[in-house]
PDB file of N, CA, C and O in Angstrom:
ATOM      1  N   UNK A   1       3.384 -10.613   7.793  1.00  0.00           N
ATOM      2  CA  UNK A   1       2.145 -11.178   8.296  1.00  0.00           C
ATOM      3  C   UNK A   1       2.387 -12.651   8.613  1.00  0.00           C
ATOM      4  O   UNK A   1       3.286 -13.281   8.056  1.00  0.00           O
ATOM      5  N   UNK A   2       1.559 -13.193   9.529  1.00  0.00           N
ATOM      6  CA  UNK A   2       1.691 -14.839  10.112  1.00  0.00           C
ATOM      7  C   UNK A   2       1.337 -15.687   9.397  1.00  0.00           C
ATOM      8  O   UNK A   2       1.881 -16.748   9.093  1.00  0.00           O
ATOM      9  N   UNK A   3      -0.204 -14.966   8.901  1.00  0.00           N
ATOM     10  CA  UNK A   3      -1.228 -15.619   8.252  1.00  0.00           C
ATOM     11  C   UNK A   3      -1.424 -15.635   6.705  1.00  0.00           C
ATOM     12  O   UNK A   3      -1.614 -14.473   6.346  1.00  0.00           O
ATOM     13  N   UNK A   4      -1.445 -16.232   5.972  1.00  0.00           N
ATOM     14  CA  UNK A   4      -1.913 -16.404   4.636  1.00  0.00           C
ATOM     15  C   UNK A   4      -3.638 -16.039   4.121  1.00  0.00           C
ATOM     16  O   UNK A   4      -4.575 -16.833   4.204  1.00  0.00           O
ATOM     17  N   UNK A   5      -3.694 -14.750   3.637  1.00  0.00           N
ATOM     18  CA  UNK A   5      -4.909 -14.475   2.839  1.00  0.00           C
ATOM     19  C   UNK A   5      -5.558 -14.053   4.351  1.00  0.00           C
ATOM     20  O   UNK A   5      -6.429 -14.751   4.870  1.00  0.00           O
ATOM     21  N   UNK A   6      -5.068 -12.920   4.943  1.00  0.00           N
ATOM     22  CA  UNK A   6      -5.481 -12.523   5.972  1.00  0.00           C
ATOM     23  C   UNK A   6      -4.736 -11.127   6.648  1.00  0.00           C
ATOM     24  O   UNK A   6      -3.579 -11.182   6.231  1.00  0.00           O
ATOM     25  N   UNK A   7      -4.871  -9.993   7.441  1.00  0.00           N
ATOM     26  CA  UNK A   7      -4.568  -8.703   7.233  1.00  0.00           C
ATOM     27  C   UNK A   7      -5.052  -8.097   8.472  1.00  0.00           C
ATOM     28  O   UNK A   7      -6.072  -8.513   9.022  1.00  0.00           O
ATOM     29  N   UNK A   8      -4.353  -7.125   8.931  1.00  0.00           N
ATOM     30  CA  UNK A   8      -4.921  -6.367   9.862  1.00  0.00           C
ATOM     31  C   UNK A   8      -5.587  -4.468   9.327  1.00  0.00           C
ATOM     32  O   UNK A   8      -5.920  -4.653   8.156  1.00  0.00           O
ATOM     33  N   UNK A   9      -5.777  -3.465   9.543  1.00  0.00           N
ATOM     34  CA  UNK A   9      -6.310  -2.052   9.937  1.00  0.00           C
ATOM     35  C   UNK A   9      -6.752  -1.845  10.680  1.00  0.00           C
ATOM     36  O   UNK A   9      -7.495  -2.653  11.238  1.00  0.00           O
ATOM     37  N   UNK A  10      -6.535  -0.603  11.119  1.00  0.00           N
ATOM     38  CA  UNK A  10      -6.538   0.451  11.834  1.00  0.00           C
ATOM     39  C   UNK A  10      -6.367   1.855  11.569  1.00  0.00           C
ATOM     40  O   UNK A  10      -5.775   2.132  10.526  1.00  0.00           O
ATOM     41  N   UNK A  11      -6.887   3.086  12.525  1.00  0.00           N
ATOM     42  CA  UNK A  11      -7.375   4.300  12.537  1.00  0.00           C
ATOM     43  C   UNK A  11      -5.676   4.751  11.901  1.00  0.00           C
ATOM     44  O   UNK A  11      -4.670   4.441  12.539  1.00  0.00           O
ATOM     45  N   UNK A  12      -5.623   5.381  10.800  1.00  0.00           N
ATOM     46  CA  UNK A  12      -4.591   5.917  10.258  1.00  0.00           C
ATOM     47  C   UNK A  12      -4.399   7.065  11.503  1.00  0.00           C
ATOM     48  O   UNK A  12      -5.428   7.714  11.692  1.00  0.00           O
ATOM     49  N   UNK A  13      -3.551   7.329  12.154  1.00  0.00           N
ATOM     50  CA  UNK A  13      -3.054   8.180  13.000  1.00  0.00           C
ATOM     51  C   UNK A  13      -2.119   9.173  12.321  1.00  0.00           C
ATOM     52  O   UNK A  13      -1.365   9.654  13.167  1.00  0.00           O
ATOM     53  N   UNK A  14      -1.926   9.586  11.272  1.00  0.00           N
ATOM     54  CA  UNK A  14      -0.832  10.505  10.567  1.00  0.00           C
ATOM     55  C   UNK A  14      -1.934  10.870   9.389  1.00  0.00           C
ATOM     56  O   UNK A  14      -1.611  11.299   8.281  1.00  0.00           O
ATOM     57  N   UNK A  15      -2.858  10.702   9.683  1.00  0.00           N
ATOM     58  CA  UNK A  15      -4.221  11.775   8.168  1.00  0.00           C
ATOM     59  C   UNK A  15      -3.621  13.292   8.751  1.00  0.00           C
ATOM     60  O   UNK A  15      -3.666  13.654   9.927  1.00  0.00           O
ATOM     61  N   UNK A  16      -3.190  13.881   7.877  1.00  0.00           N
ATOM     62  CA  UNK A  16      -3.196  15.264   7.807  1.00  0.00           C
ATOM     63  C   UNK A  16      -4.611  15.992   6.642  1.00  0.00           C
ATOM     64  O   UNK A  16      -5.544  16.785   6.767  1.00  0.00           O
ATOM     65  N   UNK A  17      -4.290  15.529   6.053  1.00  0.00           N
ATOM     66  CA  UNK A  17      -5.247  16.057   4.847  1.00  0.00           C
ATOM     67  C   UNK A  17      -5.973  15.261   4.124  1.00  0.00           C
ATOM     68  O   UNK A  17      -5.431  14.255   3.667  1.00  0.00           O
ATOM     69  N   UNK A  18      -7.334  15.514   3.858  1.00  0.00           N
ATOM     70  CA  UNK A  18      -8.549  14.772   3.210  1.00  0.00           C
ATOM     71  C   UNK A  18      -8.737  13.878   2.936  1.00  0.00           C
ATOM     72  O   UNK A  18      -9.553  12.996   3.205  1.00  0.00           O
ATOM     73  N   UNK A  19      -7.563  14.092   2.036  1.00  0.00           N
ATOM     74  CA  UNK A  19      -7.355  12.815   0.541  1.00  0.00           C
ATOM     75  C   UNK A  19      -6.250  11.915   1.660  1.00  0.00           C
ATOM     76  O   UNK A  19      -5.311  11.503   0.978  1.00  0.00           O
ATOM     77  N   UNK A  20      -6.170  11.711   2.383  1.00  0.00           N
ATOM     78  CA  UNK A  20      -5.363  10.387   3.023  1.00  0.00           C
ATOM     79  C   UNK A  20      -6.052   9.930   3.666  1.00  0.00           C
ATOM     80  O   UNK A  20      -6.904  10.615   4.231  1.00  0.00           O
ATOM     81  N   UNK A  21      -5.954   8.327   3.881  1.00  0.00           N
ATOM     82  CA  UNK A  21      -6.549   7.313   4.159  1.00  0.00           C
ATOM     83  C   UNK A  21      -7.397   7.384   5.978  1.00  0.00           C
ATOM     84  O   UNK A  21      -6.817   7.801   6.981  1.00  0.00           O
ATOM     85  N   UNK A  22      -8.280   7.060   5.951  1.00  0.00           N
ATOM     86  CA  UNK A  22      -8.479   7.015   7.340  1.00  0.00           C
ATOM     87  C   UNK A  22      -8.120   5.753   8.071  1.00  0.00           C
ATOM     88  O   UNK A  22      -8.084   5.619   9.294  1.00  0.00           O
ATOM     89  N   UNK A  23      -7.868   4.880   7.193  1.00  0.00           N
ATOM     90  CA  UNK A  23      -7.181   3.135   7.766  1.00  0.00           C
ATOM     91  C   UNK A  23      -6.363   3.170   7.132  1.00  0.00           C
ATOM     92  O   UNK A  23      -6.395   3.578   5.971  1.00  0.00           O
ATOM     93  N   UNK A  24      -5.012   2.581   7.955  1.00  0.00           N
ATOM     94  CA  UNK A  24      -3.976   1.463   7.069  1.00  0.00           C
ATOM     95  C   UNK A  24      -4.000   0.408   7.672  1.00  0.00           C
ATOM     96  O   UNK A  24      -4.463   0.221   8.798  1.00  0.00           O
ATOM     97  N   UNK A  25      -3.539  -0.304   7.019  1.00  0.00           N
ATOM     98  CA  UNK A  25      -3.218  -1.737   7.389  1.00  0.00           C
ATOM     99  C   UNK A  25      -1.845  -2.522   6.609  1.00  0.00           C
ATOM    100  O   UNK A  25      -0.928  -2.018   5.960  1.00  0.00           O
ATOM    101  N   UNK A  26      -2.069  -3.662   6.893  1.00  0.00           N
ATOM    102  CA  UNK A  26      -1.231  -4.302   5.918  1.00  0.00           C
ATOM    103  C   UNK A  26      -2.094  -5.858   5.693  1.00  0.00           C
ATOM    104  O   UNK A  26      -2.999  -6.206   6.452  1.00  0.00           O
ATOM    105  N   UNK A  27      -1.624  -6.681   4.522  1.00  0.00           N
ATOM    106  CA  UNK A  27      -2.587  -7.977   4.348  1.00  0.00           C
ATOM    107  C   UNK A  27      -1.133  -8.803   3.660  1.00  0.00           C
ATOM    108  O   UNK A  27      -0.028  -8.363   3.343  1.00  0.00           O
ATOM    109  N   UNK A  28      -1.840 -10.424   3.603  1.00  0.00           N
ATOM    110  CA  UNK A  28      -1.011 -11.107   3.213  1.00  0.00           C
ATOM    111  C   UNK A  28      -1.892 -11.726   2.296  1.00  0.00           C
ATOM    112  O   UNK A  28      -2.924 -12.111   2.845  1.00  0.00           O
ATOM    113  N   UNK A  29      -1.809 -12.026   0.676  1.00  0.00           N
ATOM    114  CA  UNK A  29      -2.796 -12.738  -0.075  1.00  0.00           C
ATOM    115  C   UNK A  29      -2.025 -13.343  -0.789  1.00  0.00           C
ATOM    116  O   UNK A  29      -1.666 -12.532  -1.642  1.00  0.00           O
ATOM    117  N   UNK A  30      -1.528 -14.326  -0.967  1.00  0.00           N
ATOM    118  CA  UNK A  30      -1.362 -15.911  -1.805  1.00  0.00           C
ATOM    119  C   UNK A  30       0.291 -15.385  -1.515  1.00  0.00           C
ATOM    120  O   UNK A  30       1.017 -14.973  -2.419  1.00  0.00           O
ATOM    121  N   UNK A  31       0.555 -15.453  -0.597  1.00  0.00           N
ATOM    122  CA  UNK A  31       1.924 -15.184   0.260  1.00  0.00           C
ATOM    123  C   UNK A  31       2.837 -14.156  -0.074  1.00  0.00           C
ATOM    124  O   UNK A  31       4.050 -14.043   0.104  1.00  0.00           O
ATOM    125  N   UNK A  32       1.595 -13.102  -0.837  1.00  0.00           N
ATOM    126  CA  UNK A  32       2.087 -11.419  -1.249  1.00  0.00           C
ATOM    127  C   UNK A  32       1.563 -11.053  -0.346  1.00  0.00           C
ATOM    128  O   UNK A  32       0.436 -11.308   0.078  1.00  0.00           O
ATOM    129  N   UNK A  33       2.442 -10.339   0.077  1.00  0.00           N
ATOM    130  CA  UNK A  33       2.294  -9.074   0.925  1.00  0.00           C
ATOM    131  C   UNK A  33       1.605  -7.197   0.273  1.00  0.00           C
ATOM    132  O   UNK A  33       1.821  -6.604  -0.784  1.00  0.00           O
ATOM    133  N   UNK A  34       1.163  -6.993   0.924  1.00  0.00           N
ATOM    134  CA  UNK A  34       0.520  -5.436   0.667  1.00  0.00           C
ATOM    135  C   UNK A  34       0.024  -4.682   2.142  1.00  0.00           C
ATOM    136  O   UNK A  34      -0.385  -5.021   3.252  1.00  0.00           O
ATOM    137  N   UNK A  35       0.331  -3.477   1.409  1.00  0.00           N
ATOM    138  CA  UNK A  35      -0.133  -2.128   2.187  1.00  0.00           C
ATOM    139  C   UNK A  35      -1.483  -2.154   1.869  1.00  0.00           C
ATOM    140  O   UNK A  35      -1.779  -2.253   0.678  1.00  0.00           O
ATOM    141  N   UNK A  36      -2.397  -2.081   2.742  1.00  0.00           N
ATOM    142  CA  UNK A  36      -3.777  -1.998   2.387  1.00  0.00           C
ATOM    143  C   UNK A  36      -4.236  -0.094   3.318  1.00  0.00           C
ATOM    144  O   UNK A  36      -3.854   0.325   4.411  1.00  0.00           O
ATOM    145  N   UNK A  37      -5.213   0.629   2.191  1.00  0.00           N
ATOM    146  CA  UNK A  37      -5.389   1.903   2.535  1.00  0.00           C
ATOM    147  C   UNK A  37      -7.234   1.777   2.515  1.00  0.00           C
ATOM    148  O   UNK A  37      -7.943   1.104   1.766  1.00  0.00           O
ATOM    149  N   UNK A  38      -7.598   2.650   3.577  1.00  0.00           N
ATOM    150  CA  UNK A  38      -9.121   2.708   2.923  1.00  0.00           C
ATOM    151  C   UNK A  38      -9.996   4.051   3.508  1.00  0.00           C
ATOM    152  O   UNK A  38      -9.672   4.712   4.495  1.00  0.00           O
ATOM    153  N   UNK A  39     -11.001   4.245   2.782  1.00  0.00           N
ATOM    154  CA  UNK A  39     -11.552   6.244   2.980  1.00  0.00           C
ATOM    155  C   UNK A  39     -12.611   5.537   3.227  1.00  0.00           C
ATOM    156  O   UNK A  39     -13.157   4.581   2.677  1.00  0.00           O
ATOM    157  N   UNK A  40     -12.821   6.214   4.214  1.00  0.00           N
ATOM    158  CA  UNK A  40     -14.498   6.214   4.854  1.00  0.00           C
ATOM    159  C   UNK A  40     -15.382   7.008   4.024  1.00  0.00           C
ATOM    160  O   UNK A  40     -15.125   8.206   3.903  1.00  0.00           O
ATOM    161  N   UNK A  41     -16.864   6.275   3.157  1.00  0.00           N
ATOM    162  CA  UNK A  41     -17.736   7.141   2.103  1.00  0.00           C
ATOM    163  C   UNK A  41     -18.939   6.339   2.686  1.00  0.00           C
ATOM    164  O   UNK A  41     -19.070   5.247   3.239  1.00  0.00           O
ATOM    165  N   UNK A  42     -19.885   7.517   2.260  1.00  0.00           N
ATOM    166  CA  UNK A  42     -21.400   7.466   2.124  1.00  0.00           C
ATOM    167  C   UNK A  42     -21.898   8.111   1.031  1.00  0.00           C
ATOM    168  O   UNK A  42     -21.698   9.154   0.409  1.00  0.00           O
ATOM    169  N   UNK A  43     -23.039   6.585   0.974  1.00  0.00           N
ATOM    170  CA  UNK A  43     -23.553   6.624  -0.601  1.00  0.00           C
ATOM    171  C   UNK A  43     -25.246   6.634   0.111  1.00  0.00           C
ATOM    172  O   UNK A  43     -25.229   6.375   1.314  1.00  0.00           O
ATOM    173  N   UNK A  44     -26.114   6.794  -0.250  1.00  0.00           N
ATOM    174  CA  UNK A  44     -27.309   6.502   0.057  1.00  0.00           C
ATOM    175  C   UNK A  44     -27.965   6.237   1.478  1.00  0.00           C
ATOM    176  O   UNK A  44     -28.742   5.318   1.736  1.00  0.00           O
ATOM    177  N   UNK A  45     -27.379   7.484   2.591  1.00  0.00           N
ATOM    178  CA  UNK A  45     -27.422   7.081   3.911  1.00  0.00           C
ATOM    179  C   UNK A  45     -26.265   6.262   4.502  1.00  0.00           C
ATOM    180  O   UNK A  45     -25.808   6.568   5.603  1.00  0.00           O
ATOM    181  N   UNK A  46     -25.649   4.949   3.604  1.00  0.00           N
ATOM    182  CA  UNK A  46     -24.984   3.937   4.046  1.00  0.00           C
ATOM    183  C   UNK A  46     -23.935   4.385   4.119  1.00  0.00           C
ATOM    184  O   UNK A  46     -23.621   5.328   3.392  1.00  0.00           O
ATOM    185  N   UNK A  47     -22.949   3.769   5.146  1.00  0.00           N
ATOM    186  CA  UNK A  47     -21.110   4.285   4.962  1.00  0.00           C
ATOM    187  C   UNK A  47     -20.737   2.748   5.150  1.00  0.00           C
ATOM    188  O   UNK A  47     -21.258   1.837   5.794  1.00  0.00           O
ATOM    189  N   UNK A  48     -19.187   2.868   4.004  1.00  0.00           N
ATOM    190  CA  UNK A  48     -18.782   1.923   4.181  1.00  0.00           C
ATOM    191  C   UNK A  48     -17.148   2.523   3.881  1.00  0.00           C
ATOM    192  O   UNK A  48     -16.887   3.720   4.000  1.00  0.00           O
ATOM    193  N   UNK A  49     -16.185   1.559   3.505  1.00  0.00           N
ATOM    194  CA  UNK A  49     -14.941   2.134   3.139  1.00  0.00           C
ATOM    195  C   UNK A  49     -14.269   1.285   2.205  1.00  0.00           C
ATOM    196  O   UNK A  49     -14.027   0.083   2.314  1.00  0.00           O
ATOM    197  N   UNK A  50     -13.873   2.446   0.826  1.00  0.00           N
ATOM    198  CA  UNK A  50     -13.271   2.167  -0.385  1.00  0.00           C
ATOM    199  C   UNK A  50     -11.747   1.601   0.222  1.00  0.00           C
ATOM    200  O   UNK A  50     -10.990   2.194   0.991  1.00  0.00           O
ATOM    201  N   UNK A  51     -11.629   0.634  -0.224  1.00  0.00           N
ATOM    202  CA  UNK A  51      -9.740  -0.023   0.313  1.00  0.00           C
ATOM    203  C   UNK A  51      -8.946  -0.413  -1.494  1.00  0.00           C
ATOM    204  O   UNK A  51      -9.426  -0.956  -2.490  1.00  0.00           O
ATOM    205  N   UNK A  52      -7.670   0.144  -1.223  1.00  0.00           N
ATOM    206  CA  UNK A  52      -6.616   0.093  -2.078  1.00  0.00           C
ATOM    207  C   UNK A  52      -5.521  -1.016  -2.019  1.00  0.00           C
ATOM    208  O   UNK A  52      -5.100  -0.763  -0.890  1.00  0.00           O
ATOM    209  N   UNK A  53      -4.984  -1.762  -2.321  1.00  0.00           N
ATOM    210  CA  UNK A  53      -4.152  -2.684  -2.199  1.00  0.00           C
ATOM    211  C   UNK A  53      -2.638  -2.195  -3.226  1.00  0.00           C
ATOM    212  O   UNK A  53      -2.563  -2.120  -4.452  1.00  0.00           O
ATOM    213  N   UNK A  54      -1.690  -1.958  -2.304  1.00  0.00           N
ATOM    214  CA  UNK A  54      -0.252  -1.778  -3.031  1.00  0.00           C
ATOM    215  C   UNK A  54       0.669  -2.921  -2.805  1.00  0.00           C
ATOM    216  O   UNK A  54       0.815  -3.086  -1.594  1.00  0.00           O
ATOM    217  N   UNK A  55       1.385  -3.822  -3.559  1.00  0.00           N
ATOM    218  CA  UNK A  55       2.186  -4.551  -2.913  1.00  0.00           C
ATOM    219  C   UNK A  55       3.512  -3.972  -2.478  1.00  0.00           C
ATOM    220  O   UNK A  55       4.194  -3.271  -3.226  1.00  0.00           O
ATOM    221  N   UNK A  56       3.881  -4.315  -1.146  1.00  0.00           N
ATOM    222  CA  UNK A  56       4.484  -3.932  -0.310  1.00  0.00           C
ATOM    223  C   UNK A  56       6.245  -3.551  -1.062  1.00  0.00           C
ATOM    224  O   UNK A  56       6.889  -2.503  -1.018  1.00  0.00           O
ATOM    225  N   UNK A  57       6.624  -5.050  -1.779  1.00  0.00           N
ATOM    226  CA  UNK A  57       7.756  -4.391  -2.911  1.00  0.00           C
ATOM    227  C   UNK A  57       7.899  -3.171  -3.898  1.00  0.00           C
ATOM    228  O   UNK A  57       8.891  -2.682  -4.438  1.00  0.00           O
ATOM    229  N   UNK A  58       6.572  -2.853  -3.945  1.00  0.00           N
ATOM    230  CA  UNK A  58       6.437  -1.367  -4.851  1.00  0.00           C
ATOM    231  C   UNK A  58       6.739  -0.430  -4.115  1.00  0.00           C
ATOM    232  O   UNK A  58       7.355   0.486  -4.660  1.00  0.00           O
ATOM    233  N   UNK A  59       6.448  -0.308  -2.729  1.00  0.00           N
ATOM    234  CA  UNK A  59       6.635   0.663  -1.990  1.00  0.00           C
ATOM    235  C   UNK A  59       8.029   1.054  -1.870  1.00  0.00           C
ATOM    236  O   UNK A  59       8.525   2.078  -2.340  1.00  0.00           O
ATOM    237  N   UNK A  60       8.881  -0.257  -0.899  1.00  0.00           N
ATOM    238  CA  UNK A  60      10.153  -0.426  -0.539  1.00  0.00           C
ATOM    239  C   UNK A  60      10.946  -0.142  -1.677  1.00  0.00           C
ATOM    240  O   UNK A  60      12.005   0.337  -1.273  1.00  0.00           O
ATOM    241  N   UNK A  61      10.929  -0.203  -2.724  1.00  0.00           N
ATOM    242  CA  UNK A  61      11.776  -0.374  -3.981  1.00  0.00           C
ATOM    243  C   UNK A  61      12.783   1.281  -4.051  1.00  0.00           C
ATOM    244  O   UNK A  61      12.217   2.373  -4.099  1.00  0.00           O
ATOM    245  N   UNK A  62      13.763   1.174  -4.045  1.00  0.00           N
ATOM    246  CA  UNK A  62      14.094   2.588  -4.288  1.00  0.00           C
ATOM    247  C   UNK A  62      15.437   2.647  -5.142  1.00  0.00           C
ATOM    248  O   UNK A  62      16.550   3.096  -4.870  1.00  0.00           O
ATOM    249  N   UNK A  63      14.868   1.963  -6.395  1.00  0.00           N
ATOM    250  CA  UNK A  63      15.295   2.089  -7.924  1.00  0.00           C
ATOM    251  C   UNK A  63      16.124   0.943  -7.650  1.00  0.00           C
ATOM    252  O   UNK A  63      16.317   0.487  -8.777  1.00  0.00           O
ATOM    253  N   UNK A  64      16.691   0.251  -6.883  1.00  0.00           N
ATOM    254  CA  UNK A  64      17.937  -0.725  -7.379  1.00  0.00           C
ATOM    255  C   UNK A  64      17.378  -2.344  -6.942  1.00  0.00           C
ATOM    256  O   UNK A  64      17.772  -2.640  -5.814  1.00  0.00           O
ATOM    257  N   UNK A  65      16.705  -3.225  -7.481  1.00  0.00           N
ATOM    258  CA  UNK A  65      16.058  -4.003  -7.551  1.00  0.00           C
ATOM    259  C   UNK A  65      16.443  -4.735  -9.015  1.00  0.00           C
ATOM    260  O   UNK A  65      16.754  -4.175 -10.066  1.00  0.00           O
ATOM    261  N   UNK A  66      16.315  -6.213  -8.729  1.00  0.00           N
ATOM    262  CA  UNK A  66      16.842  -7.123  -9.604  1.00  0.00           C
ATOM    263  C   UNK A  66      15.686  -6.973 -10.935  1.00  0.00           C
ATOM    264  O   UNK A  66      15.845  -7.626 -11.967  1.00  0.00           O
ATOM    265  N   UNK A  67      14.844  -6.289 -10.799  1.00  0.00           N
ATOM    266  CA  UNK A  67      13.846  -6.470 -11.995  1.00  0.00           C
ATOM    267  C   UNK A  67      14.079  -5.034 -12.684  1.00  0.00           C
ATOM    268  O   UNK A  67      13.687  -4.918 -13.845  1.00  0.00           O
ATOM    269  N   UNK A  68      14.519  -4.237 -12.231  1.00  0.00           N
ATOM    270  CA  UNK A  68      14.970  -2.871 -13.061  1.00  0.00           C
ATOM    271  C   UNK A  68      16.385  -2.624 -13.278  1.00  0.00           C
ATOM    272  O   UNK A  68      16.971  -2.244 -12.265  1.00  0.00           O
ATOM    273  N   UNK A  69      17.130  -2.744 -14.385  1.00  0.00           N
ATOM    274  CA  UNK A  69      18.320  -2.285 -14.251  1.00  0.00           C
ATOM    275  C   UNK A  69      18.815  -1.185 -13.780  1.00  0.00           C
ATOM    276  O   UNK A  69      18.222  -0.113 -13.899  1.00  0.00           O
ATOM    277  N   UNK A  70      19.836  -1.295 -13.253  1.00  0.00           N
ATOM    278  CA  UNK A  70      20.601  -0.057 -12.467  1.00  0.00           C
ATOM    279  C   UNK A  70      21.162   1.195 -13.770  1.00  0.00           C
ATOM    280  O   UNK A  70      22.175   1.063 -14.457  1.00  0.00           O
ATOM    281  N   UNK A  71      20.373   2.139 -13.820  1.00  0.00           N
ATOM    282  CA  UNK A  71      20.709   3.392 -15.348  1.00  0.00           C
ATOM    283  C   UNK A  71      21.938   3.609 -14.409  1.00  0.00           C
ATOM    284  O   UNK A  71      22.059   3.310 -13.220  1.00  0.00           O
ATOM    285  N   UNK A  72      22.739   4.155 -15.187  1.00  0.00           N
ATOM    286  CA  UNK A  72      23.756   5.170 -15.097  1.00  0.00           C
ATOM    287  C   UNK A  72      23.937   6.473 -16.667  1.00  0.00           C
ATOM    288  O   UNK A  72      23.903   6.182 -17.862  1.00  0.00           O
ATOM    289  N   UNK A  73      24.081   7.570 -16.164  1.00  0.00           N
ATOM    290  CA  UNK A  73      23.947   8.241 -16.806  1.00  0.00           C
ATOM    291  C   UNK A  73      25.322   8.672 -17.372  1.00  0.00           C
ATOM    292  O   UNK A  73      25.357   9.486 -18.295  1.00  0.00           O
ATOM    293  N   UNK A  74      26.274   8.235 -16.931  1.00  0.00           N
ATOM    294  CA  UNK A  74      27.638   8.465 -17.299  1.00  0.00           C
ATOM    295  C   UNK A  74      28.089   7.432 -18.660  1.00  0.00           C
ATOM    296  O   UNK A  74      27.691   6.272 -18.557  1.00  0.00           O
ATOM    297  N   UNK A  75      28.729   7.711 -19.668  1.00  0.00           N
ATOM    298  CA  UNK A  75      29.483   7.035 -20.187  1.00  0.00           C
ATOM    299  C   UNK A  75      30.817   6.318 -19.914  1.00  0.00           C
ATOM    300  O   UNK A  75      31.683   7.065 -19.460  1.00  0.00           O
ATOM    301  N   UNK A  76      31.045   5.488 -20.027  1.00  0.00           N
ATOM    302  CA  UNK A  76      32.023   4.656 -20.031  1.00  0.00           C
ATOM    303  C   UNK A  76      33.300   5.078 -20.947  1.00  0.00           C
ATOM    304  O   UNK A  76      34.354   4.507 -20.669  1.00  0.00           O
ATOM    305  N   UNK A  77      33.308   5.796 -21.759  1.00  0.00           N
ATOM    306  CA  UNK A  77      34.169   6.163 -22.476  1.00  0.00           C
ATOM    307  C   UNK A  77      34.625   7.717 -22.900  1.00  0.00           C
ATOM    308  O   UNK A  77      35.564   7.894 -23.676  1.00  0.00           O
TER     309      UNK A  77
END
């Protein structure tokens, strides 16, 4: 993102099924980055949309990252 504490969404184009988001986006807040998700609901006549915030390193992470040690399941000896 360009901007600080600021984000774009749009019409999720890959909803297959219910329970997935009808927006994604992405946002930038105090120069973290996140995946932002959100479901279109109506409560009392009104619609509005529930939004989720993941940071974007949780996503990308795929086990070998300086904050988790690298397991190995083998012994050394």
């Amino acid at each position: 993102m360009a901007y600080d504490n600021s984000g774009i969404i749009g019409k999720n184009k890959r909803k297959e099924l219910d329970k997935h988001p009808d927006i994604q986006g992405q946002a930038t807040v105090d120069g973290v980055e996140y995946w932002v998700s959100g479901w279109k609901k109506e409560k009392d006549g009104s619609s509005f949309y529930s939004l989720a915030f993941k940071p974007k390193e949780a996503k990308s992470q795929s086990g070998n990252s300086s904050s988790s040690p690298d397991l190995d399941d083998e012994i050394p000896f």
